[in-house]
C-alpha positions in Angstrom: -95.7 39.5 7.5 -98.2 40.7 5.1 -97.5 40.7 1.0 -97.5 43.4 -1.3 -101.4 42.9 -2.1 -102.5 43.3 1.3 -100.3 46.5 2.1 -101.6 48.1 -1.5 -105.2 47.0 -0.5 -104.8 48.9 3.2 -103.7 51.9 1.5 -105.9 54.8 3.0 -107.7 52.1 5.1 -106.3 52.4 8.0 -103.8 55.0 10.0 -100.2 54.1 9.8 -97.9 56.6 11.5 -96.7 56.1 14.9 -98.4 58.9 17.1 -96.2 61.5 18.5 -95.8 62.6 22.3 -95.8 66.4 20.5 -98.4 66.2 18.7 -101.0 64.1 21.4 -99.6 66.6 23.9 -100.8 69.6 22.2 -104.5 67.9 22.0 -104.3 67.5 25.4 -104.5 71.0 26.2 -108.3 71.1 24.4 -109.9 70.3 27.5 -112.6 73.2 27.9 -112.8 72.6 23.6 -113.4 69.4 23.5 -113.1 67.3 26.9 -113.4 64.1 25.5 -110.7 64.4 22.8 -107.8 66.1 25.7 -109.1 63.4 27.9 -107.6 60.2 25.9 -104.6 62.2 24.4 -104.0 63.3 28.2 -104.0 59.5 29.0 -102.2 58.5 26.3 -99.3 61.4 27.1 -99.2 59.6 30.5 -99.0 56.4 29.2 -96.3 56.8 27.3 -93.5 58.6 29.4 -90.2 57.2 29.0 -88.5 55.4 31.9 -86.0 58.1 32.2 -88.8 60.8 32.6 -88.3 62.1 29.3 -90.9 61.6 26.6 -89.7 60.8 22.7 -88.7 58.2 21.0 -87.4 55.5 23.6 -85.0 54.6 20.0 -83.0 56.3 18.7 -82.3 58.9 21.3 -82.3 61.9 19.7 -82.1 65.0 21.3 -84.1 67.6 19.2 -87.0 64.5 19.4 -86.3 63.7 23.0 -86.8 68.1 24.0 -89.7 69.2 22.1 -91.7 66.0 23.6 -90.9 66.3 27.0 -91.5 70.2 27.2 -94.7 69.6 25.4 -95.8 66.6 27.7 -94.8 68.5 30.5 -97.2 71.5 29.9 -99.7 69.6 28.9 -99.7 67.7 32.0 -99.6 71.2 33.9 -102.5 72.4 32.4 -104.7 69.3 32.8 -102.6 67.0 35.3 -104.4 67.6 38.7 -103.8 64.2 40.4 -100.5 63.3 42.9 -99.1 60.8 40.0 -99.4 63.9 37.2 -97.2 66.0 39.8 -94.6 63.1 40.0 -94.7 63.0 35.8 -94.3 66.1 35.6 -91.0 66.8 38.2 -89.2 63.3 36.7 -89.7 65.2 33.1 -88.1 67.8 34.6 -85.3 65.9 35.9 -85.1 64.6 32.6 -85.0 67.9 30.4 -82.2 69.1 32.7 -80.1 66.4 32.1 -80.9 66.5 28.3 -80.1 70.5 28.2 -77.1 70.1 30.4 -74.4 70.7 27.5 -77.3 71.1 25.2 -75.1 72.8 22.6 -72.9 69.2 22.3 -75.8 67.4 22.9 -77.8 68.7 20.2 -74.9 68.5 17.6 -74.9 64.7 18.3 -77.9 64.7 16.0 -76.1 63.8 12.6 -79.0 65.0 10.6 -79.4 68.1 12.7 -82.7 69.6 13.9 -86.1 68.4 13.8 -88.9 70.1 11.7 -89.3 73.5 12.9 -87.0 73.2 16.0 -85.8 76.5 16.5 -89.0 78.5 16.2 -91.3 75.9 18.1 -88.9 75.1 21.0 -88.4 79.2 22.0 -92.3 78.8 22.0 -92.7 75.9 24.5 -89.7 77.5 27.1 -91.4 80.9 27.5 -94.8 79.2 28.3 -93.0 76.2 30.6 -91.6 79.2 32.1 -94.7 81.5 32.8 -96.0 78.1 34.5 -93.2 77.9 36.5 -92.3 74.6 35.5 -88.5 75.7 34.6 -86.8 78.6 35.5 -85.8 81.4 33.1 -83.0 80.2 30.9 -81.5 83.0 29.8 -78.1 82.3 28.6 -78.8 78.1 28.5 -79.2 77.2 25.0 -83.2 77.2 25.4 -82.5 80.9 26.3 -80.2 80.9 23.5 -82.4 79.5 20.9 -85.3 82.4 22.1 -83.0 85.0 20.6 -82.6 82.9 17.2 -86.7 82.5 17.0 -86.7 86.5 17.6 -84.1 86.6 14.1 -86.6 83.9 12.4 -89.4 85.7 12.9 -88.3 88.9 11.8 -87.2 87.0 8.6 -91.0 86.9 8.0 -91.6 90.1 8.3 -94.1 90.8 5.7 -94.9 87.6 5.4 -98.4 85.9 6.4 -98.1 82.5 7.6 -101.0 80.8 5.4 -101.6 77.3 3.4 -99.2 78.7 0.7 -96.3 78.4 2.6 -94.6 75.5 4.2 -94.0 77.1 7.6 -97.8 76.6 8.1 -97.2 72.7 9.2 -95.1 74.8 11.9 -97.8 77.3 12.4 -98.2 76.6 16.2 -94.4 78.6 16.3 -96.1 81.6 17.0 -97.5 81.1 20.1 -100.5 83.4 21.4 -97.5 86.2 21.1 -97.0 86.4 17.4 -100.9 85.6 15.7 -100.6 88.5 14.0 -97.8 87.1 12.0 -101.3 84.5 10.5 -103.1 85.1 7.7 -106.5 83.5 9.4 -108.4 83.1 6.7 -106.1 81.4 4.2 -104.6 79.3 6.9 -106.7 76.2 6.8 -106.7 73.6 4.6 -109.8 71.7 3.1 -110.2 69.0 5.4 -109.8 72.1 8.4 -106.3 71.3 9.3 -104.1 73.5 9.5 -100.8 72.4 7.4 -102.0 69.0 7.8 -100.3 69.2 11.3 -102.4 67.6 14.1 -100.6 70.1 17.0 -100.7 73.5 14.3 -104.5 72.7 14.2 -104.7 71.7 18.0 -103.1 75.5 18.5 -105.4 77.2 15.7 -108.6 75.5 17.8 -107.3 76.9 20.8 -105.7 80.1 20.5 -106.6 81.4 16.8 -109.8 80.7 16.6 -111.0 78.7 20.0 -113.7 76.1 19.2 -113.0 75.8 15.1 -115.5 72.7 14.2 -113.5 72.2 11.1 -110.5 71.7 12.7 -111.9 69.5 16.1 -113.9 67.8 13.1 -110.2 67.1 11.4 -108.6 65.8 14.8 -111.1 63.9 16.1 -110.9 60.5 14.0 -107.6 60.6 14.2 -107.6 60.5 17.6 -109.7 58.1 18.3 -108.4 56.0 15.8 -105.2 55.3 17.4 -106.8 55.6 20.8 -106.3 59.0 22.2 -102.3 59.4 20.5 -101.6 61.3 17.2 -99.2 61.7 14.4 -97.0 64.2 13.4 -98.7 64.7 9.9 -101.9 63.1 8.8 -103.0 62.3 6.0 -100.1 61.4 3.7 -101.8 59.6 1.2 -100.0 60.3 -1.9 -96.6 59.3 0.2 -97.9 56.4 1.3 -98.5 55.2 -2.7 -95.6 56.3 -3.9 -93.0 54.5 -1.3 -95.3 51.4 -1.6 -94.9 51.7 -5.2 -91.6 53.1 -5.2 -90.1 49.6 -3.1 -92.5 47.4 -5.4 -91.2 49.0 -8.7 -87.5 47.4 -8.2 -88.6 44.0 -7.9 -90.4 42.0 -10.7 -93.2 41.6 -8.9 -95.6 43.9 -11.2 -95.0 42.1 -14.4 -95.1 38.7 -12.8 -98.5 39.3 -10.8 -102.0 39.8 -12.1 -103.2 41.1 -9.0 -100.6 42.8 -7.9 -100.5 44.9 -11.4 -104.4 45.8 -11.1 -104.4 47.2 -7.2 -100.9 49.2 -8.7 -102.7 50.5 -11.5 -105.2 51.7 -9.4 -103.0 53.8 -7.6 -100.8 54.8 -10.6 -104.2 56.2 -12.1 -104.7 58.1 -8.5 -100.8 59.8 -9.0 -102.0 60.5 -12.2 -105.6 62.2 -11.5 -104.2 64.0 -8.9 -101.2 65.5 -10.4 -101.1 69.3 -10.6 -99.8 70.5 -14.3 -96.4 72.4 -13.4 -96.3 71.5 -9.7 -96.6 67.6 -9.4 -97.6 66.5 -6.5 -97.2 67.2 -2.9 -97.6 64.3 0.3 -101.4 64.8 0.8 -103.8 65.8 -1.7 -105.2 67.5 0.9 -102.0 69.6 1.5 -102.2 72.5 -0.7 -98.2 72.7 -1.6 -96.8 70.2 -4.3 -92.6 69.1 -3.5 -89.7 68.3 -5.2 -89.5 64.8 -3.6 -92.8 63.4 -3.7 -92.9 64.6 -7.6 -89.2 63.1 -8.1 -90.8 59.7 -6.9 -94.1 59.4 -8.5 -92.3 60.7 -11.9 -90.3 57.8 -11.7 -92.8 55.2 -10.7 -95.4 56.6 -13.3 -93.1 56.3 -16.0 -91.5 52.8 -15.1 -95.0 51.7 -15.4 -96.0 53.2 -18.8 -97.3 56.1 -18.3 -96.6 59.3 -19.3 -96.3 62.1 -16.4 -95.0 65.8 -17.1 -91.3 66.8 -16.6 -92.0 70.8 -16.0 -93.3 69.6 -13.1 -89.9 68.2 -11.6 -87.9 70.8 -13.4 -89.6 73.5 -12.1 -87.6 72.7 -8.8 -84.2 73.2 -10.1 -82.2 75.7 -8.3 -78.5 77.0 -9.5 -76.8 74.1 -7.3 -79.5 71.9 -7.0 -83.1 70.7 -6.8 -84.8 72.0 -4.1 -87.7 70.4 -1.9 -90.2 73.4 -1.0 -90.0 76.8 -2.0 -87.9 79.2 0.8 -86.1 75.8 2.8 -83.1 76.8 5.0 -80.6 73.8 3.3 -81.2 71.6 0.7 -82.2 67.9 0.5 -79.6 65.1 -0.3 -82.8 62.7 -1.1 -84.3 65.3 -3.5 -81.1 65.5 -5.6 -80.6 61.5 -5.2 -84.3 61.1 -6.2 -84.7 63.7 -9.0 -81.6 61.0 -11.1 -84.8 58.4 -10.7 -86.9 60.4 -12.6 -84.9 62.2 -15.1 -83.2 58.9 -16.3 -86.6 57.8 -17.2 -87.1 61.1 -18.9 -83.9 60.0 -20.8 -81.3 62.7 -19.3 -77.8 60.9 -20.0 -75.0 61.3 -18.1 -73.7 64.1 -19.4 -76.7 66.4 -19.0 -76.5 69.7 -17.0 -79.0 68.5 -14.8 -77.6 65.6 -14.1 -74.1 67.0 -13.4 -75.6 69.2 -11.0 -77.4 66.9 -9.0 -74.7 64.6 -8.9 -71.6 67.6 -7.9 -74.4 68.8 -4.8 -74.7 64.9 -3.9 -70.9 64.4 -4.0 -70.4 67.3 -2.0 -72.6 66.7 0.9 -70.5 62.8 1.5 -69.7 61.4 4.5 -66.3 60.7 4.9 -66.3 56.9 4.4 -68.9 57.3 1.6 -72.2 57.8 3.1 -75.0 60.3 3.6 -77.5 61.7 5.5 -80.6 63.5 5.0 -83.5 65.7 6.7 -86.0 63.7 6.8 -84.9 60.3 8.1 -82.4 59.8 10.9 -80.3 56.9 9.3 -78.1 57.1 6.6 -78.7 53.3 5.0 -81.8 55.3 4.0 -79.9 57.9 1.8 -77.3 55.7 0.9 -78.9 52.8 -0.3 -81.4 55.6 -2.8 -78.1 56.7 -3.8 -76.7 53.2 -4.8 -80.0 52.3 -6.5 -80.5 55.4 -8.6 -77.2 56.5 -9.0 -75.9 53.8 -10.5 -75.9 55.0 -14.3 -74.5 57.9 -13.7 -71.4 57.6 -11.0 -70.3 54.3 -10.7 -67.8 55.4 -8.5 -69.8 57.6 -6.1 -71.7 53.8 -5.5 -68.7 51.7 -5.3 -67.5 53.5 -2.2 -70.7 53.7 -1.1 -71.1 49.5 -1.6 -67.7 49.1 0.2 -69.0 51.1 3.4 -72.2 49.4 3.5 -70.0 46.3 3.7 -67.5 47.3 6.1 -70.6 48.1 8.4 -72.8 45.2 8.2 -73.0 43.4 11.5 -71.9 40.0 12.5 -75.1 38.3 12.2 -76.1 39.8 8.8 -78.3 43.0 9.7 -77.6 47.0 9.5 -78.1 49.8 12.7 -76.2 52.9 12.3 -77.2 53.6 16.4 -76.7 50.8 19.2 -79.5 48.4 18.0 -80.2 46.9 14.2 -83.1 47.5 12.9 -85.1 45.9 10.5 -85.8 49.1 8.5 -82.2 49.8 8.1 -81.5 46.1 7.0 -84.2 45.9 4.2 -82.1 49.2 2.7 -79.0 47.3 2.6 -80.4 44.4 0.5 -82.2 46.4 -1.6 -79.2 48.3 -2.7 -76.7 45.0 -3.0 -79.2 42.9 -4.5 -79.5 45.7 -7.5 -75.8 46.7 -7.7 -75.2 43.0 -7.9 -77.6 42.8 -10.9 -75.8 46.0 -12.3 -72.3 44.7 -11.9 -72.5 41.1 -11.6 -70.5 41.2 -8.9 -71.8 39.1 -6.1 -72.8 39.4 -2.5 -74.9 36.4 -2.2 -73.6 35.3 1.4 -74.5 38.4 2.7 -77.3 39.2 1.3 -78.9 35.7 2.5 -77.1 36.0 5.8 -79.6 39.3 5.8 -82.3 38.0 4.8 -82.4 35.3 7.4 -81.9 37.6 9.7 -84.9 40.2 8.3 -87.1 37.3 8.0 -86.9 36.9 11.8 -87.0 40.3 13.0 -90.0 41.8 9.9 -92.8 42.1 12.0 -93.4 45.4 14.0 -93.4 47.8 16.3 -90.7 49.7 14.5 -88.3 52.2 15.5 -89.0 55.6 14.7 -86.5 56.5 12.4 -88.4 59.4 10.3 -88.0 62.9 11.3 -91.1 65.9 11.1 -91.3 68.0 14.0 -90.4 64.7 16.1 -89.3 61.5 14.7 -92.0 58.9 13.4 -92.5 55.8 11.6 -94.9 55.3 8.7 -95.5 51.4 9.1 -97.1 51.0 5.7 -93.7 52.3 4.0 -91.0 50.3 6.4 -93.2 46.9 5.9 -92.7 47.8 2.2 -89.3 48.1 2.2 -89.2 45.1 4.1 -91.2 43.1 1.7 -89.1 44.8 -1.4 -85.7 43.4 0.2 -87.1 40.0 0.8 -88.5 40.0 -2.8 -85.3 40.8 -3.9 -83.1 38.7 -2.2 -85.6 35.5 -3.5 -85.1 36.7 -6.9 -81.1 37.1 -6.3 
């Protein structure tokens, strides 16, 4: 396992999401673009199909994930896939999606954090084209069929409105298809670096269909390609997140105060936070991303001022709503991590308990629980992620809200030490739950030292990756960097007891 020094050293090194059968699928299609690019994503889409036929994450199954990727995959292959063993792919996806869209309705709402990024406007999208290929038949009153009819009511929502870099619905910009362009305001739709929402399959759809053969954009997806030979990511870069989370899992263990080098390569990226912070807006997951966002600005608010220096609250208040703090501008439902995160940064800004803010953050938290004491969130699919932020930054403002939270985490730790909310444990999951006992035993001297060392031993044999994908975009992901720092912050941790 690597340390703290060599993760904060690899920092915009090296690519660290998992690639994405959605994303690599819609490269695939830029064959008469650029050959060589389609070429390797189309081998990597065939390299990667799932033994049930379905393409997605093999774990967790989870069904919004598991659709998008296997209609993309499968029109990808349709377009490009000329030999017998493309054919085969291409009928066992089939089989696949059926059995995934049988019941689709109960299926679907098996997914406890609901739908993936951009769901119900991109999926409509993928059925009418799978359709005029005659890869499945018309679906009419089937829930893809269904789902059609609630893209037509989305769309007309943004009527009047011009999908460009200024909104968020850009990342999702490949929703309109070749039948709703006009809906794109073309020439504010790129960003700097030529993507398009730093989205790897909007930008693959811009170079195709908005403006075919775009050497910005082909000039923006081709190292990423190759980089993770011929697959890519959901969202790319992600810079700033990556910093914060590193920093973020670093900044509850001692390790900053007690290490020389440690505290230099942090200060260099504090100083990056800080240089690129936007006065009133904060900051957003990519410099390169032209939006700033409540969540990313919760975060680095905290970590800056943990470490001494001195960022600007406007920025975070500026995304207080009447019932809570909001993530983007115009999102359908409210995060619970937002409104968890924002108490990280506004109890260093020296809100007490009593404070309006506070009290709203917390009433929206408390009323999005679990029964049993838990949460989930939008944008990752377990909820030891949410929980254990809750437990962490909570704690000095609702003791009781993290008691019942500590007794569930309990309850559901497994016999040999680790956490899974779905049929496996991962290790991702486990690191949470030490990282949230190990501080509320420091908070309320009460003690969970078997368990937490029962965890630990088991974490320190099962830290090294691959790791589930367990983060959700337009399909689920994993950004290795921030995992292995979680990993290394619970291990820290549970040596310092």
């Amino acid at each position: 396992m690597e340390t703290f020094s060599e993760l904060l050293k690899k920092i915009d090194l090296e690519s660290n999401l998992s690639s994405t059968p959605y994303d690599t699928a819609w490269i695939a299609r830029l064959k008469d673009i650029e050959p060589e690019m389609s070429n390797q994503a189309l081998e990597w889409i065939c390299e990667h199909q799932l033994d049930d036929g379905s393409w997605g994450a093999s774990y967790p199954l989870y069904y919004h994930d598991r659709i998008i990727c296997t209609l993309s995959a499968m029109i990808a292959l349709t377009y490009r896939g000329r030999r017998h063993a493309d054919r085969i792919m291409i009928q066992n996806g089939l089989i696949a999606l059926d059995k995934l869209t049988s019941d689709a309705t109960q299926r679907l709402q098996l997914d406890p954090n609901g739908a993936t990024v951009g769901f119900e406007v991109i999926v409509p999208t993928l059925v009418a084209e799978a359709e005029k290929l005659g890869i499945i038949k018309q679906q009419k009153e089937r829930i893809l069929g269904k789902l059609s009819r609630m893209r037509e009511i989305k769309m007309k929502k943004l009527s009047g409105i011009k999908v460009s870099r200024f909104v968020t619905v850009a990342h999702s910009a490949e929703m309109t298809g070749i039948d709703k362009l006009n809906l794109l305001d073309v020439e504010n739709l790129q960003e700097k670096n030529g993507s398009v929402g730093n989205s790897p399959s909007a930008t693959a759809h811009f170079a195709l269909y908005v403006d075919p053969g775009n050497r910005a954009a082909l000039n923006y997806l081709s190292p990423i390609v190759s980089a993770r030979g011929g697959g890519a990511p959901t969202l790319s870069p992600i810079e700033v997140f990556e910093r914060i989370w590193v920093l973020w899992n670093l900044s509850i263990t001692n390790l900053y105060w007690e290490d020389k080098e440690i505290a230099t390569l942090c200060n260099n990226h504090l100083d990056y936070l800080e240089q690129h912070w936007r006065q009133g807006q904060g900051l957003g997951f990519s410099d390169s991303f032209t939006l700033t966002d409540g969540d990313d600005t919760n975060v680095a608010y905290e970590i800056l001022a943990k470490f001494g220096r001195k960022p600007e609250l406007d920025a975070v208040l500026q995304y207080e709503e009447e019932d809570w703090f909001r993530c983007f501008h115009y999102e359908a439902n409210p995060s619970v991590d937002v409104n968890i995160h924002v108490l990280g940064a506004l109890r260093y800004a020296g809100f007490e308990k009593s404070h309006p803010s506070i009290q709203k953050a917390i009433r929206f938290i408390r009323s999005m629980r679990r029964s049993g004491g838990y949460w989930f969130d939008k944008w990752n699919v377990s909820p030891y992620y949410t929980t254990s932020h809750l437990i962490i930054l909570a704690k000095e403002y609702d003791d009781d809200l993290c008691r019942e939270s500590i007794r569930w985490m309990l309850d559901t730790q497994k016999a040999d030490g680790s956490w899974g909310f779905y049929e496996k444990s991962t290790a991702e999951e486990t690191s949470y739950c030490i990282q949230a006992l190990v501080i509320w035993q420091r908070y309320t001297g009460k003690s969970f030292l078997g368990r937490v060392e029962q965890a630990r031993y088991w974490l320190l044999k099962n830290c090294e990756p691959p790791y589930p994908p367990l983060w959700i975009d337009k399909s689920l992901y994993c950004p290795e960097i921030l995992v292995k720092s979680s990993i290394l912050s619970a291990l820290t941790l549970a040596d310092e007891k």
